[in-house]
N, C-alpha and C positions, 0 to 999 in steps of 0.2 A: 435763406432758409432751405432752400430746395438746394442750392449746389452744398450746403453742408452735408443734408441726406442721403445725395449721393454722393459723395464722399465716404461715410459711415457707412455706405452699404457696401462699395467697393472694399475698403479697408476689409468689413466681415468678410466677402468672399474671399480676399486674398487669405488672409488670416485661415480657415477651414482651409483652402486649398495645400496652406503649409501643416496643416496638422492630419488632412488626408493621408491614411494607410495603402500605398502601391508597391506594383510589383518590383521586386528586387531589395527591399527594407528587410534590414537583419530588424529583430526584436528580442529582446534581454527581458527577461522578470525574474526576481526574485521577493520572497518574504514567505510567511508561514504556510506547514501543510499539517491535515489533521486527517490520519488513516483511523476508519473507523469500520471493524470489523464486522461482517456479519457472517456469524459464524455460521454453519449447517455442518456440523461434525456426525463422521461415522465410528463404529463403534472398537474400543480396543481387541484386534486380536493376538491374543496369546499362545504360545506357543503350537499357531495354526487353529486355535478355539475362539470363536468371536464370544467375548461378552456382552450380553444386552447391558445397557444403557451407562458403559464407561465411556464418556467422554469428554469432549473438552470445548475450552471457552477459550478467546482469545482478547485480549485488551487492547486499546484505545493510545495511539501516540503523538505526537504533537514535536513535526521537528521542520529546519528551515528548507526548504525547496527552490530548484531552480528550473528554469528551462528555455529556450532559443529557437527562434522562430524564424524559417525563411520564407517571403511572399513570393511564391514562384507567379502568381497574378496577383490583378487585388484583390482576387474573393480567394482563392486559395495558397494555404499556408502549408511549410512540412514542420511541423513541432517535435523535439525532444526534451522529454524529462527525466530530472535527473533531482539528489535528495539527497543530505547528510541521514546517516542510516536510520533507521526506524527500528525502536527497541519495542518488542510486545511479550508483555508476559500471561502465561498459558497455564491454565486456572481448568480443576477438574469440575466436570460438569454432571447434569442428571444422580446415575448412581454414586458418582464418585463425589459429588459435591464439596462432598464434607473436608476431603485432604486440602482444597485450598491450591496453593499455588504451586505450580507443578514444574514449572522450569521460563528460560527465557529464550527468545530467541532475536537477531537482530536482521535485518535485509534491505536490499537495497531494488527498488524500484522501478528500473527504467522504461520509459514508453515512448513508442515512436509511433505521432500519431498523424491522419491527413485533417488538416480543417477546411470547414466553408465561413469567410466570415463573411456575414449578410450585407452591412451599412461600413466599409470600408471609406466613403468619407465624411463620416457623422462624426458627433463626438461622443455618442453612446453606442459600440459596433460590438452587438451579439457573435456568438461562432457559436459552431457546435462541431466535434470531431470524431473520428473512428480510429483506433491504432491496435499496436499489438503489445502488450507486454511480457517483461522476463524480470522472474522476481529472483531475487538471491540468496539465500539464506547462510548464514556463517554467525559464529559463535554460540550457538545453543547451549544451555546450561540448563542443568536439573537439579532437585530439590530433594533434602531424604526425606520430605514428603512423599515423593513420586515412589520411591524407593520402595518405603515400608510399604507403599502400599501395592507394589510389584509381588514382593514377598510376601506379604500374606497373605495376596489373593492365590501364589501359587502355592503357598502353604494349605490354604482351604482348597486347593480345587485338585492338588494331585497326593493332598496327604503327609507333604512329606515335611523337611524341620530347615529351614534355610535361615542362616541369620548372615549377617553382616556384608559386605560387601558395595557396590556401588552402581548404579544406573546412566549410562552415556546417552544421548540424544542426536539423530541428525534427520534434516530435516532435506528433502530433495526440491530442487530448484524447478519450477516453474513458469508455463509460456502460458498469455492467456488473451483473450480481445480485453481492449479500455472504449469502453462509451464516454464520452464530453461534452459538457456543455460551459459558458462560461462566458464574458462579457469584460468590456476595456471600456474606461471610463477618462478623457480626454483631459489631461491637467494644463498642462502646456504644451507648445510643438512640439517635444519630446515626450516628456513624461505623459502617463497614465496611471490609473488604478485597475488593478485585475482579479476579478472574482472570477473563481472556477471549480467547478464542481465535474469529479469522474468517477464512476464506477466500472471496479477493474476485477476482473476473474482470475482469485489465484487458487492453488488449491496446495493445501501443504500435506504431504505426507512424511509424516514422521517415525523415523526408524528407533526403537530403543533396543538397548542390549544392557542385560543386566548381569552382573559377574558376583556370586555369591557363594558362600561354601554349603556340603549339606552337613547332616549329622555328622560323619564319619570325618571331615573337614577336609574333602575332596570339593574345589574348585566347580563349578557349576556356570554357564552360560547360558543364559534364558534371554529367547530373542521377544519382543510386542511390535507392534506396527498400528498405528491410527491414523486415517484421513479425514482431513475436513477441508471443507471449500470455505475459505475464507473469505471472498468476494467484499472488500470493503466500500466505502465510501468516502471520497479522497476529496476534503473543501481546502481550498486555498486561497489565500488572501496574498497580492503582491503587488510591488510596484516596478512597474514598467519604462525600459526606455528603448526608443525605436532609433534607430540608424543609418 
């Protein structure tokens, strides 16, 4: 009975000692991310006149995420993340509520971040990280929502009779800190489960240019511009394998 026990005990050390996170292990995850905006928008200004309470919202996406981990020790990691793109569509807010949905925008993510992980030979090993990110923005598209309602705020605020025409969007690219926290759950010697939670500072400003005629059906360019700090909240769910 007792040379069984130890046996069962050695077995369990050897056993953790192979499922132990050290220095120089690559680590792969992937599976799902879910950016969840929190918006703080400022307000539309038009042609150099800020409007009180035109702003904007931004919505919620749901797309696969990856990311690769080097243990330059055991407690510390270099992490990059990386994301099939994220589509978020951009919904008028406060005064503007009422227009609805205002255009779309797509971006891509990456962060490179430092970790500590705490319990590197458990099989429940918390981290937490600091990194930096750079957000990408590309394909934006707008609505003849956004449009109309270009035009008839500048119709009401300068007088004048603009009809038809069309509204472009771009949005400028973005650097910002990522705070992390997140946890590896021990499946087998290789495999894990990964929950991880970041919030990342981005802040979008968006450039519109609107091309419309006036009365007389001379050609018209009308520039706006709105920022908002988008700052989401990034949970992921993946699974892990170490190497």
């Amino acid at each position: 009975m007792i040379r069984t026990l130890g046996t069962l005990a050695v077995a369990g050390l050897l056993s953790a000692g192979a499922m132990a996170q050290s220095q120089g292990d690559w680590i792969f995850r992937a599976g799902l991310g879910n950016v969840s905006p929190d918006t703080s928008s400022g307000n539309l200004v038009f042609e150099g006149t800020e409007l009180e309470g035109y702003q904007i919202d931004v919505g919620s996406n749901t797309r696969p995420v990856f990311n690769l981990t080097w243990m330059a020790t055991d407690h510390i990691g270099l992490e990059v993340l990386a994301a099939w793109p994220f589509e978020h569509s951009i919904k008028g807010d406060s005064a503007i509520e009422g227009l609805g949905k205002l255009g779309d925008t797509k971006h891509l993510p990456p962060v490179l971040s430092l970790q500590y992980h705490f319990r590197p030979n458990e099989t429940f090993r918390p981290y937490a990280g600091l990194g930096i990110n750079y957000t990408y923005f590309f394909d934006e598209s707008t609505t003849d929502s956004l449009h109309q309602g270009i035009i008839g705020t500048a119709n009401a605020a300068l007088g004048t009779d603009y009809s038809g025409g069309s509204t472009s969007m771009n949005i400028k690219n973005s650097f910002g800190v990522a705070l992390q926290l997140g946890a590896d759950f021990q499946i087998s010697e290789q495999l894990f489960l990964n929950f991880d939670l970041r919030w990342i500072d981005i802040e979008a400003d968006a450039r519109l240019r609107t091309t419309t005629t006036d009365g007389a059906g001379a050609t018209v360019n009308l520039n706006s511009r709105v920022k908002a700090d988008i700052d989401p909240w990034v949970f992921s769910t993946t699974l892990g394998f170490r190497f």
